[in-house]
C-alpha positions in Angstrom: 1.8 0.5 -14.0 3.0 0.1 -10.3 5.2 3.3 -10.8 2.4 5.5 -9.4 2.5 3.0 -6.2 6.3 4.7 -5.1 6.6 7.8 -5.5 9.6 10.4 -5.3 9.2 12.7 -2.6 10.1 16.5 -2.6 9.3 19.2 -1.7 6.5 20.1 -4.4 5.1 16.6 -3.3 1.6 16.4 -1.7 1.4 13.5 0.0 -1.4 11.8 1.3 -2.1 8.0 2.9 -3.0 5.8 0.0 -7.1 4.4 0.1 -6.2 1.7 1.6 -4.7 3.1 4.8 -5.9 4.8 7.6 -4.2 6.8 10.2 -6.2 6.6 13.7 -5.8 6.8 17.3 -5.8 2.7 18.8 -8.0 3.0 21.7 -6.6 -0.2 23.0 -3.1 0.2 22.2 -3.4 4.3 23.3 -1.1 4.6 19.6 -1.6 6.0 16.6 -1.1 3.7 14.0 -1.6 3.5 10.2 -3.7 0.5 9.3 -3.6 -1.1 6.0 -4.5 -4.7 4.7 -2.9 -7.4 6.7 -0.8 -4.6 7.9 -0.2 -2.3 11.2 2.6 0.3 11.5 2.6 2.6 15.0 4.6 5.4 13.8 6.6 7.8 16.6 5.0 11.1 18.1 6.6 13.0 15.4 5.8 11.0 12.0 2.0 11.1 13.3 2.0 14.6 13.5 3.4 15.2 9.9 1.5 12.3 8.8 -1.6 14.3 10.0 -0.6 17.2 7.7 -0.6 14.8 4.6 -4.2 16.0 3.0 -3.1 15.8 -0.4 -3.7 19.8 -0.2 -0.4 20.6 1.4 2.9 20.5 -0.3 5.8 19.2 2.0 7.4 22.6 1.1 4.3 24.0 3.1 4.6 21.0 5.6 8.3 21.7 6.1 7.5 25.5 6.9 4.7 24.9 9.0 7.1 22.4 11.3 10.0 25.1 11.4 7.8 27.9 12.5 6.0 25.8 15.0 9.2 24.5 16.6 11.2 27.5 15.5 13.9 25.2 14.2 16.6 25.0 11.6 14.4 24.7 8.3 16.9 22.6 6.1 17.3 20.0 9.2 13.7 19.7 9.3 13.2 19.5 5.8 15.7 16.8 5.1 14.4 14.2 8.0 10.5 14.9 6.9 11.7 14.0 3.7 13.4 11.3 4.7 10.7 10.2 6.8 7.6 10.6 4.6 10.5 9.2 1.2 10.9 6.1 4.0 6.8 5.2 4.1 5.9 5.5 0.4 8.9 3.0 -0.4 6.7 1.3 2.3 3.5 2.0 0.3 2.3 3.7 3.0 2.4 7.1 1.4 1.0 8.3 -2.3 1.2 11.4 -4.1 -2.7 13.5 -4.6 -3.4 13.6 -8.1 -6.1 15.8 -8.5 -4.5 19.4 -9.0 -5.0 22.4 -6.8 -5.9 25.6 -8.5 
């Protein structure tokens, strides 16, 4: 079922890149970009550094909290554009949920 492809993100999501992509630094290009079959996407300064709190461990509650605190901004403005942002690459199949639970 490709359901479990796209997934609905919240904030009791853990996201994490899918097998089949990998987020690294592009010596080259000096970029960080997600690389994926056939496919390269160089996300902004910003998307890399929530991207590199996607472990599968971390909800985006816990994401979201750890953004606010670290730039000592408005929590519901970052919540709603991480959100958006991380909603915006799983559409893209660039994001999955973790299946395995945590205890």
């Amino acid at each position: 079922m490709a359901a479990s492809r796209n997934i609905s993100v919240s904030e009791a999501s853990r996201p994490v890149l899918p097998r089949h992509a990998k987020l690294k630094f592009d010596e080259t290009r000096q970029l960080w970009v997600i690389l994926a079959p056939e496919r390269v996407l160089a996300p902004d300064e910003i998307a890399v550094e929530i991207l590199q709190l996607c472990d599968g461990v971390r909800s985006v509650e816990r994401i979201i909290d750890q953004l606010a605190a670290k730039y000592t901004a408005d929590r519901a403005a970052i919540g709603t554009d991480v959100i958006a942002m991380l909603q915006d690459l799983a559409d893209k199949g660039f994001l999955t949920e973790a299946r395995e639970k945590t205890s």
